[in-house]
C-alpha positions, 0 to 999 in steps of 0.5 A, spaced: 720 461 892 720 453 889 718 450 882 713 445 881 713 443 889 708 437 888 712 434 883 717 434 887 713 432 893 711 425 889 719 424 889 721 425 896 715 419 898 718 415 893 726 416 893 727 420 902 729 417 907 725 419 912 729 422 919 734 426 915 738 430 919 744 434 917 748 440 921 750 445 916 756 449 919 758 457 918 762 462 920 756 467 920 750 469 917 750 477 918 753 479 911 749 479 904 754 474 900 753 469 895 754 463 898 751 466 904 745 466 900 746 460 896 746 456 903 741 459 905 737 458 900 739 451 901 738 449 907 731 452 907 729 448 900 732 442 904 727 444 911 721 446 908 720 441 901 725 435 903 722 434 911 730 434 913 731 436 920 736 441 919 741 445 925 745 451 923 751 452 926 754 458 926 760 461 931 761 468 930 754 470 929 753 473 935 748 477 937 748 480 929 741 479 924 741 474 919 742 478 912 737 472 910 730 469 912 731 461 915 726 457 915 722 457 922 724 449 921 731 450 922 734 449 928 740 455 929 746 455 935 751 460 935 758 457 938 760 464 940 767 463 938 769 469 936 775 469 931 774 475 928 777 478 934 784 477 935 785 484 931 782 488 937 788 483 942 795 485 943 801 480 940 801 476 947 793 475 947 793 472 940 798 467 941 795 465 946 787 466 942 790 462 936 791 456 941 785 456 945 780 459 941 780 452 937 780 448 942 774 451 945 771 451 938 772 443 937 769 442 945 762 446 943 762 443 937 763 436 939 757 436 945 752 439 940 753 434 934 753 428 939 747 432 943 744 431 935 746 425 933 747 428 925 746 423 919 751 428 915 756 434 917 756 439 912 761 444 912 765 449 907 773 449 904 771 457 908 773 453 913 779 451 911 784 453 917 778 449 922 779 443 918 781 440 924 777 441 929 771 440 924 773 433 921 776 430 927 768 429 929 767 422 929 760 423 924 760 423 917 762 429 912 761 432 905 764 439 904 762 445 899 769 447 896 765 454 892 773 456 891 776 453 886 782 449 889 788 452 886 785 459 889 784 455 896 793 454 896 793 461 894 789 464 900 793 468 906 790 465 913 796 463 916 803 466 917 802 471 910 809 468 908 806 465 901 810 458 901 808 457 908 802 458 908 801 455 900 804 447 904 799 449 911 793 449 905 796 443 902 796 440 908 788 441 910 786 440 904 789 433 904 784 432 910 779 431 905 780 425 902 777 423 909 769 425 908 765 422 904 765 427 899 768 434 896 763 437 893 766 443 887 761 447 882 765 446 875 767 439 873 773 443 870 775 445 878 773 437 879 779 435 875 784 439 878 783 435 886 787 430 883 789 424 888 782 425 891 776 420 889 771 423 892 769 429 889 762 430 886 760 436 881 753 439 884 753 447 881 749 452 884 742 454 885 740 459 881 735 462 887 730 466 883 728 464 876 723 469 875 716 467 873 715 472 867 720 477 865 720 484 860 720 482 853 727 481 850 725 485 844 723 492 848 730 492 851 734 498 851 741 499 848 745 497 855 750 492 858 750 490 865 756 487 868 755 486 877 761 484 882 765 486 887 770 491 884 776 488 886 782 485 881 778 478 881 773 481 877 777 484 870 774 491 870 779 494 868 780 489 862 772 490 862 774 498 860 779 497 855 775 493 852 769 498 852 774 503 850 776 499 843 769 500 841 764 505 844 765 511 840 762 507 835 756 505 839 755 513 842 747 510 843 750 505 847 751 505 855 756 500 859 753 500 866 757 495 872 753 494 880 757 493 886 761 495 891 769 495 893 776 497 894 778 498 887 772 503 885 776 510 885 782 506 881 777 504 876 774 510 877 780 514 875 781 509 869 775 510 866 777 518 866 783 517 863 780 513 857 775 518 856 769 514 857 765 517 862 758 518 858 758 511 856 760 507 861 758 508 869 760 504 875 752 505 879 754 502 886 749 496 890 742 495 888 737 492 892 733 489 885 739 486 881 733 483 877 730 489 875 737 492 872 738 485 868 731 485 864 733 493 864 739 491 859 739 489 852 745 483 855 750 481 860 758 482 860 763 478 865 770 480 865 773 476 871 780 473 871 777 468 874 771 465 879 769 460 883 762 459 879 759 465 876 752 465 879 751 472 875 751 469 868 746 464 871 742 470 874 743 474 867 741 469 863 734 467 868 732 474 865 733 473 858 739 476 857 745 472 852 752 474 857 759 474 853 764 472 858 772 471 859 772 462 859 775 464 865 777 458 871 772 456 873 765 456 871 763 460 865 764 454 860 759 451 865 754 455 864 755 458 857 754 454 851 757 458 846 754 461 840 747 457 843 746 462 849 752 467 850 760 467 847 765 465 851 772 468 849 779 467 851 781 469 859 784 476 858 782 477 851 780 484 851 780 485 843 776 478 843 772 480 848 769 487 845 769 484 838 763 479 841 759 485 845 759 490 838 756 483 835 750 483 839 749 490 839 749 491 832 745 485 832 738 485 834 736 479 832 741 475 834 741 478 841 733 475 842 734 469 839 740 468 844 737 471 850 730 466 849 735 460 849 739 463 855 733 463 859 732 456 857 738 453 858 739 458 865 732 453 868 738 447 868 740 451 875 732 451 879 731 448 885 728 443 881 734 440 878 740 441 883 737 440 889 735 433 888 742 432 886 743 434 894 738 429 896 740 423 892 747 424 895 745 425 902 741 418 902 746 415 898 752 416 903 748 414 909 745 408 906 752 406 903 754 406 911 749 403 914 750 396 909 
């Protein structure tokens, strides 16, 4: 799972403070998300290759399975407060919920972090509407922002009254400002936290780069695009562009991976621009790896992303991506005209001029695509995870001088 871990063992006796313990905390683990994966992953490369005494805190587990594999060296504890019930309550039950249930939150929290006596509490901006009760813990914090912050002022967990909720959010965010530090993936998201001193880029892992991959050369005439279907991720510009250039590529097959609420709209859509020979929207995937070394290369459409995991992924199996320079994550990622092309966010015409030039353009597309996986190494474990090491120690040595 791991690259070069005796390399890295040589780094940890050199650079670790030893006795590191850190509690991660989560909503849950029973859904196959992102940044469930990417925590997971995490947390299991900071137990198993770094020695630190990990303790996973969820509080809406229940008696749900993990949708990934821990680590048998990380401690987990549930705090059984279940939020996601007051849709099943009454009106007068969920006022009543809204109040008591945080209280009782910060309570179990606060008796199991001095039970553990952590260096450091890691937490997620998902947390947002329990800002409170998490920072209000008197022991050191970084949060893990994996949305950017403009999207954090537009999210709907309060009052769903827009202006309301936006000032609520603003005002959590402002909490902040007293961890040791905020960590966001792109140093485009970095800029927009202003007033903040403490945030710090860390991009994601990529969590499989796999050791061998299918010959670039022998590749079939398919492009592959993966994300939830949902407005976030521009399929319907994905469509439209398509449209302007599949006649003259009949040979040529689009194919898009995930699952969501816009499928029949993208569906009846892509009925309308008579593209349903060319163009298929294939569902979920167990072996996302197998479809990436199965396409000739990769196409991201979103309006916009917290990261953009995918293009690394893409990338790790040989594939140039052409993508929206969308906020934020891809001109992080992408190093255009190296690996891939980034175009102007919404571009339709830019979008589909870059995707005809790969495919009339073998050569081009294996020389991108050696690069790509090349450049896509950036984001192993070997060269982030020791990023969060050095960041861990640092803070704690900072405090204790």
């Amino acid at each position: 799972m791991y690259m070069d871990i005796k390399k890295y063992f040589i780094y940890l006796h050199e650079q670790t403070i030893s006795d590191m313990k850190l509690v991660y905390i989560f909503s849950s683990f029973a859904a196959k998300g992102g940044t469930e994966r990417i925590f997971c992953d995490k947390m299991n490369w900071l137990a198993e290759v770094a020695g630190y005494e990990i303790v996973f805190v969820t509080y809406e587990q229940g008696n749900h399975p993990f949708a990934y594999p821990l680590s048998n060296k990380i401690r987990h504890v549930d705090l059984n407060t279940r939020f996601f019930t007051t849709g099943t309550m009454s009106l007068l039950k969920r006022i009543r919920f809204k109040f008591t249930m945080p209280r009782l939150f910060k309570h179990r929290l606060r008796k199991l972090l001095d039970e553990i006596q952590p260096d450091v509490v890691v937490s997620t901006t998902y947390a947002l509407p329990l800002f409170r009760e998490i920072l209000s813990q008197p022991y050191r914090h970084v949060v893990e922002s994996h949305v950017c912050y403009y999207q954090l002022l537009l999210q709907k967990k309060f009052t769903h009254i827009s202006w309301l909720d936006r000032k609520i959010a603003r005002h959590l965010l402002e909490m902040l400002k007293r961890c040791e530090k905020v960590v966001v993936l792109t140093h485009k998201d970095a800029a927009c936290w202003k007033g903040y001193d403490n945030i710090e880029v860390i991009h994601n892992v990529v969590t499989n780069y796999p050791e061998k991959i299918t010959d670039v050369a022998d590749r079939p005439k398919r492009i592959i695009a993966v994300g939830r279907l949902h407005a976030q991720k521009g399929f319907d510009l994905l469509i439209q562009s398509w449209q302007l250039i599949a006649a003259r590529h009949p040979d040529w097959q689009l194919v898009v991976y995930g699952h969501g609420g816009d499928l029949q709209k993208l569906q009846q859509q892509l009925e309308k621009a008579g593209l349903t020979s060319s163009m298929t929207f294939a569902g979920t995937t167990d072996n996302i790896y197998k479809e990436y070394q199965n396409s000739a290369f990769y196409v991201m459409s979103s309006r916009y992303e917290g990261w953009g995991l995918v293009l690394v992924e893409a990338m790790s199996c040989g594939l140039p991506c052409v993508s929206f320079d969308c906020p934020y994550g891809p001109s992080d990622i992408i190093r255009d005209g190296e690996d891939g092309f980034l175009v102007e966010n919404g571009n339709i015409q830019q979008l589909a001029e870059k995707m005809e030039l790969l495919i009339n353009n073998k050569e081009l597309r294996e020389r991108l695509g050696v690069r790509a996986r090349l450049n896509a190494a950036r984001f192993t474990s070997d060269n982030i995870m020791p990023q969060w090491t050095k960041l861990f120690e640092t803070i704690v040595q900072n405090d204790n001088h």
